[in-house]
N, C-alpha and C positions, 0 to 999 in steps of 0.2 A: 361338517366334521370340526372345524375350526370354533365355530357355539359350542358343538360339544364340548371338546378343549376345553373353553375357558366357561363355561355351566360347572365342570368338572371340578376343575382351578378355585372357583371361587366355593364351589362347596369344601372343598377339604382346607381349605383357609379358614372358612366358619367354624369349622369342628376345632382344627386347629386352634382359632382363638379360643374357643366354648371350654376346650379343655386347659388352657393355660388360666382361666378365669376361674373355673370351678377349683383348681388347686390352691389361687390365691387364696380363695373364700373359704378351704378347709382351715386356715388357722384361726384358732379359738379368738375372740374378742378379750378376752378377759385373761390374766395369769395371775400366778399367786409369786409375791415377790419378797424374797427374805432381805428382810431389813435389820439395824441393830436393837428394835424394837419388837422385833419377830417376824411374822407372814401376816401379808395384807395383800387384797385382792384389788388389783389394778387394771383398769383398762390396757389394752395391749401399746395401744397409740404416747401410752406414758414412760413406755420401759425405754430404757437407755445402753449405750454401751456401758460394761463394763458391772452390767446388774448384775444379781443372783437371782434365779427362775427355778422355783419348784414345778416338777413336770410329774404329774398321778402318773401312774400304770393308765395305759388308755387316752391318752391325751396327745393331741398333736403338739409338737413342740414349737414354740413360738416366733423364735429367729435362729440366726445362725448364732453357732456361738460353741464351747468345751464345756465338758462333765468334770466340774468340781468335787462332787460326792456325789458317792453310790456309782452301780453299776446294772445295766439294763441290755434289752434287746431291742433297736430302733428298726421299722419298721423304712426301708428307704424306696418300696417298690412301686411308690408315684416320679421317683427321681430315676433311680438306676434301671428298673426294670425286675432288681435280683426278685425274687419272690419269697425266700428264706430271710428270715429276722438279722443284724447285722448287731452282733456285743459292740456293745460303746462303755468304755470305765474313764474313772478320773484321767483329766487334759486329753483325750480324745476327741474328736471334733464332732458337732453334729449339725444337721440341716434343719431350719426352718420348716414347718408345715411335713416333716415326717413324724411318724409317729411313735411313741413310747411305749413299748408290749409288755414290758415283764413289771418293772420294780421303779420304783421311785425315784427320780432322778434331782440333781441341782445343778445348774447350771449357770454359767457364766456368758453373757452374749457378747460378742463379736461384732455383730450389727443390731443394728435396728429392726424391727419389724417391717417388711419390705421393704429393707434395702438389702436384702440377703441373695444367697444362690437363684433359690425361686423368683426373687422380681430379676437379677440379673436374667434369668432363664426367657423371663418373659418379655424383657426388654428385646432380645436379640431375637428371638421370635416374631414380634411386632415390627423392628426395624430388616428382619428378612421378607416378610410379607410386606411391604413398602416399597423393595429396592426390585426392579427386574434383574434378571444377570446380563453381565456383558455380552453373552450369546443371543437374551431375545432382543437387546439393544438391537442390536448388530442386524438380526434378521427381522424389523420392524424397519428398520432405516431401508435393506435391499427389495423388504415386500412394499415398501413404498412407492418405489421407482418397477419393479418387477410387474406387478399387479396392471399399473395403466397402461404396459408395455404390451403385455398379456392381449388386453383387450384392444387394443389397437390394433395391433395383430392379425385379431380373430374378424376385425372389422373389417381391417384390408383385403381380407382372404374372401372376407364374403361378397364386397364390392368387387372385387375381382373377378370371381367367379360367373356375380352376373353380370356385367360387363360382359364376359368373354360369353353368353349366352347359356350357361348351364341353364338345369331346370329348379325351380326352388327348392325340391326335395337336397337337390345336390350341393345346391350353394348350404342350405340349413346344417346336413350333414358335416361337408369341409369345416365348416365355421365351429361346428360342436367339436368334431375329432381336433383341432387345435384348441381348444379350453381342455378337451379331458386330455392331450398330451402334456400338457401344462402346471393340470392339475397338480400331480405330486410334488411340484416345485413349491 
């Protein structure tokens, strides 16, 4: 039961990371970034605080950051869960790696390209799956001492038994009913 447990454990951690990784990787490589010179296409890894970020209809938006111009309907249901479109307009906030549904957007970034919501998200995900809780602390330190106690126990009961003459079926028996009394502990 205990393999299963942590068989368990460590699959829903996989999926866990697999999904915190596949969101990183929806944000577009590339953005269009209005400058005093116009829009030019930039690597994402160049944008800065304090840019302006054109966002198409259809397009995950790049970092965190506010809607300068225009107004739109941002898709946030890798974040919140909502499933309905969410209106963002001018100095309105918006998130990283959600997506832009309706109308054209500009934007002004707030962070950087992964240093936004989304890697916060992902940082504290990765540092929960690192940390045990204080409870299996707790219960790893008493199964440490518990466990050899157990078996010693079971050992004494059997040496016992046959010492006192039982027949091996009987000593086998005692010796088992005290592991499975045990068990649920």
């Amino acid at each position: 039961l205990v393999l299963l447990g942590r068989t368990l454990e460590r699959g829903a951690r996989a999926r866990a990371s697999d999904a915190v990784e596949r969101l990183v990787a929806m944000t577009p490589a590339r953005a269009l970034r209005r400058t005093a010179q116009g829009v030019e296409e930039v690597a994402v890894a160049r944008l800065r605080v304090g840019d302006l970020v054109v966002v198409p209809p259809g397009q995950r938006i790049h970092a965190d950051g506010r809607v300068a111009h225009g107004e739109t309907e941002i898709d946030e249901a890798l974040l919140t869960g909502e499933s309905a479109p969410v209106v963002r307009g001018v100095g309105e906030r918006v998130i990283g790696a959600t997506r832009n549904v309706l109308a054209e957007i500009e934007i002004v970034l707030d962070a950087q390209a992964g240093a936004g919501a989304l890697a916060r998200i992902a940082a504290l995900l990765e540092r929960a799956q690192g940390e045990r809780p204080r409870v299996q602390r707790l219960v790893d330190r008493v199964s440490a001492v518990f466990t050899p106690t157990v078996l010693l126990v079971t050992l004494a009961t059997a040496l016992g038994w046959a010492l006192a003459g039982a027949a091996a079926v009987d000593v086998a028996l005692t010796a088992s009913a005290v592991l499975i009394v045990a068990c649920p502990c």
